[in-house]
N, C-alpha and C positions, 0 to 999 in steps of 0.2 A: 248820725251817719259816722262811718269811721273814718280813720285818715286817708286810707287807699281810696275811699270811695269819693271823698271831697278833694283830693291828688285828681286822680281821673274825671272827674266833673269840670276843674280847675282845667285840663287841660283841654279836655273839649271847648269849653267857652273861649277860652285863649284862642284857639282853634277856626270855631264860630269867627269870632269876633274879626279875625285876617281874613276870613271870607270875606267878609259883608263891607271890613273897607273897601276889598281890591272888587268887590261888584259896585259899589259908590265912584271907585274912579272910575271902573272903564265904561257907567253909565254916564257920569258927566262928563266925559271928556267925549263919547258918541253923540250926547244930546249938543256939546257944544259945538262940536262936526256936522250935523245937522243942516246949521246955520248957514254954513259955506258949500253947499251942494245946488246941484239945481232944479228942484223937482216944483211942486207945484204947490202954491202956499200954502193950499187947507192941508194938504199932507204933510209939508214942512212944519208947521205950526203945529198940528196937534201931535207928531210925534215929539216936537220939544218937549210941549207940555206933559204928555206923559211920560218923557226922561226927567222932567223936571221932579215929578210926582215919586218916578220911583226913587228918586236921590232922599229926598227926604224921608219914603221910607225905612230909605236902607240907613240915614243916618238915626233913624227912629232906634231902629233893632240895634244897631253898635252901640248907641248909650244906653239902652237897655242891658243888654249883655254884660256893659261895661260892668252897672250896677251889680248887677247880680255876683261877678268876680270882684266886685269890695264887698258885700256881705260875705263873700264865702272868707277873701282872707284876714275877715277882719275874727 
């Protein structure tokens, strides 16, 4: 690939990768909000868990990403 095209790929990931933190915070900071509301437990509880789920998702794909932007400037 040339330099403009791993320049441009560089920056999208960079790009990517500020997404996916700032959807990991404001999915843990909602799931941790959760906790303090008053609804009813099965409902409280399993939307934890599936905040919990997507957190480590999304921290799945940021160190993924991360990888891929040290292969490229390596």
């Amino acid at each position: 690939m040339n330099k403009v095209g791993l320049e441009s790929e560089l920056a999208y990931l960079i790009t990517a990768k500020n997404h996916l933190w700032t959807a990991m915070l404001g999915t843990s900071g909602g799931t941790i909000g959760l906790l303090f509301i008053n609804t009813k437990t099965y409902s409280k509880w399993s939307l934890f868990f599936a905040g919990v789920v997507l957190i480590f998702f999304f921290l799945e794909s940021y160190f993924r990403k991360d990888g891929r932007i040290e292969k490229i400037i390596e």
